[in-house]
C-alpha positions as CSV (number, residue, x, y, z in Angstrom):
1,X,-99.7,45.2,-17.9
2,X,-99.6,46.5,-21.6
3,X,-98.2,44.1,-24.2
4,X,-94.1,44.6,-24.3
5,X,-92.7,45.1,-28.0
6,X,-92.3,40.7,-27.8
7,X,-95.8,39.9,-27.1
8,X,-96.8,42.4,-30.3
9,X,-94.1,40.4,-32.0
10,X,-96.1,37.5,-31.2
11,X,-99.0,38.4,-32.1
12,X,-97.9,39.8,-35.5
13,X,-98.1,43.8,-34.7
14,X,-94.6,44.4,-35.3
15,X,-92.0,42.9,-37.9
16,X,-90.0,40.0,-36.5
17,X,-88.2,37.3,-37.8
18,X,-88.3,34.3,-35.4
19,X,-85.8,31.2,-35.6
20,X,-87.5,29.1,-33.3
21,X,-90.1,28.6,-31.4
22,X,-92.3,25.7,-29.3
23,X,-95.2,26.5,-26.8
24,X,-93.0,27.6,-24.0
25,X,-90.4,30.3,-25.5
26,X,-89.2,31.7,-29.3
27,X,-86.0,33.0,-30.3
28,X,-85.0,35.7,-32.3
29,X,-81.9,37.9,-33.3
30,X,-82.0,41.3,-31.6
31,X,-82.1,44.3,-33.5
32,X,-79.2,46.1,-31.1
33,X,-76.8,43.0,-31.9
34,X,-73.3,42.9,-30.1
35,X,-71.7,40.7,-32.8
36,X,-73.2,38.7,-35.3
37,X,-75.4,35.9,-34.3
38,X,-76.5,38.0,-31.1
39,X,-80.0,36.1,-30.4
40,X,-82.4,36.2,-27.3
41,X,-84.6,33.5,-25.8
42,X,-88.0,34.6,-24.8
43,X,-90.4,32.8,-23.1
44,X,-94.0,33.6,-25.0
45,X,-95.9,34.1,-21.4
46,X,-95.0,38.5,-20.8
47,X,-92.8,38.2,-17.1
48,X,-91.1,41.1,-16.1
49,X,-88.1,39.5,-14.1
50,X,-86.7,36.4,-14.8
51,X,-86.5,35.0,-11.1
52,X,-90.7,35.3,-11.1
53,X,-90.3,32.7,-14.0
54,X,-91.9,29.6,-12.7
55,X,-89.1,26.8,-12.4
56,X,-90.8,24.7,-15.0
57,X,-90.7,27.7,-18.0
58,X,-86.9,29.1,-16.7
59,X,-85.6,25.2,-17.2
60,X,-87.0,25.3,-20.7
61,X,-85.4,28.4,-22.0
62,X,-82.5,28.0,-20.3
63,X,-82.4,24.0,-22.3
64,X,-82.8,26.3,-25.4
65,X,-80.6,29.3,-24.5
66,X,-77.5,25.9,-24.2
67,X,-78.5,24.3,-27.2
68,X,-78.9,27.6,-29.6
69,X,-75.6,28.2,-27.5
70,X,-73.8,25.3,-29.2
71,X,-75.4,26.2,-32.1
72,X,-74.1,29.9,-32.6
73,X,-70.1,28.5,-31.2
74,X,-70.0,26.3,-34.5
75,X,-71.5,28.7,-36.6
76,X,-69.2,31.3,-35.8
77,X,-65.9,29.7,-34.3
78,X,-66.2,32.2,-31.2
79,X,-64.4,30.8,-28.6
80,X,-66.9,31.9,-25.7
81,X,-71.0,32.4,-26.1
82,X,-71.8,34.2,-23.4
83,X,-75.5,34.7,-21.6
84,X,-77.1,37.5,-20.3
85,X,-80.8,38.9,-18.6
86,X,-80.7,42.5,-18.2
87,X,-84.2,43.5,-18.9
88,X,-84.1,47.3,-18.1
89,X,-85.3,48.0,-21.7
90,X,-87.9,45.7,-22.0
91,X,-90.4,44.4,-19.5
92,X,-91.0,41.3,-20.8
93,X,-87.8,38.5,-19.7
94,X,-85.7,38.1,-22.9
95,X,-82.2,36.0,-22.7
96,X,-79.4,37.3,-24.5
97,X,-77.4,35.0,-26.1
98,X,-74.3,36.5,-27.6
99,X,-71.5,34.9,-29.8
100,X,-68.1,36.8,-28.4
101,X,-64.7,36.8,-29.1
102,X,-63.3,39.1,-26.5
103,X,-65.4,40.5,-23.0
104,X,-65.5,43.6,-24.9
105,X,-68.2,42.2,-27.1
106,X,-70.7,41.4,-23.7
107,X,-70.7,45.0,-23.3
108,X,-74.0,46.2,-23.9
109,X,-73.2,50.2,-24.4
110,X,-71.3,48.8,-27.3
111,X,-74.1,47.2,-29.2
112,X,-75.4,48.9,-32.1
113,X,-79.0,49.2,-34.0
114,X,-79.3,47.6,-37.6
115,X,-82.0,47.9,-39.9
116,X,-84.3,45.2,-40.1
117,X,-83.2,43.2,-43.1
118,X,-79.7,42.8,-41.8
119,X,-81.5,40.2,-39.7
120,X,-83.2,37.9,-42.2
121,X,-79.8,36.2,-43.4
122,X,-78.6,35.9,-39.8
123,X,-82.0,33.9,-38.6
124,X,-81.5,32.1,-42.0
125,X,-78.5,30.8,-41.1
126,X,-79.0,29.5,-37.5
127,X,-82.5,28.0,-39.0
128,X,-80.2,26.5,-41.4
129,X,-78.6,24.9,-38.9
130,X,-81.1,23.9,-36.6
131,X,-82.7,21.5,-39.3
132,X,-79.4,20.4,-40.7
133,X,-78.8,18.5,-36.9
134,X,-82.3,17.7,-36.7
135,X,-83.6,20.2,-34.5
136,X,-82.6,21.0,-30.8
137,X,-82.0,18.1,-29.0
């Protein structure tokens, strides 16, 4: 399988701008964002579909998709964070966490491309407030 657009982001051969990341998965904010704060959870090992995820590696991201969850409510006072795996884009699992404020906002034909540097003070912030509780729990 050729390296998906998130391996080359791990390995440096595309711009990316990563918020967190242990030896299992990273986290960083999409580029096609539905509202502000719209991050995804990938694990680092390329899988095309998320139930071929050993158990072990989908329990881990799915510990960090929760706890980047609660992160991105108090950040942004949503009332809902909602989750997704669609994966028709990219053949490489990637978890969408998305701060909402209506259902609207989960649609994905409604999300829209920013540049690149419109993501830099977004990551900034939820790194902010990753250190500032000491880390995910």
């Amino acid at each position: 399988m050729a390296d998906s657009v998130f391996t080359k982001m791990l390995k440096g051969e595309i711009p990316r701008e990563i918020i967190y990341q242990d030896d299992v998965c990273f986290v960083i904010p999409t580029i096609a964002p539905h509202t502000e704060g719209h991050i995804m959870v990938i694990p680092k090992e390329q899988i095309a579909n998320w139930e071929e995820m050993d158990t072990k590696t989908y329990l881990h991201c799915m510990k960090v998709v929760q706890e980047m969850g609660k992160i991105l409510k108090k950040l942004y006072a949503c009332p809902k964070v909602g989750v997704e795996i669609v994966g028709f884009e990219v053949e490489h699992v990637h978890i969408h966490v998305i701060p909402f404020y209506q259902i609207s906002d989960m649609d994905h034909t409604s999300a829209k491309t920013v540049e690149f540097d419109t993501l830099i003070p977004v990551a900034d912030k939820i790194r902010l407030a990753i250190k500032t509780q000491g880390g995910l729990t």
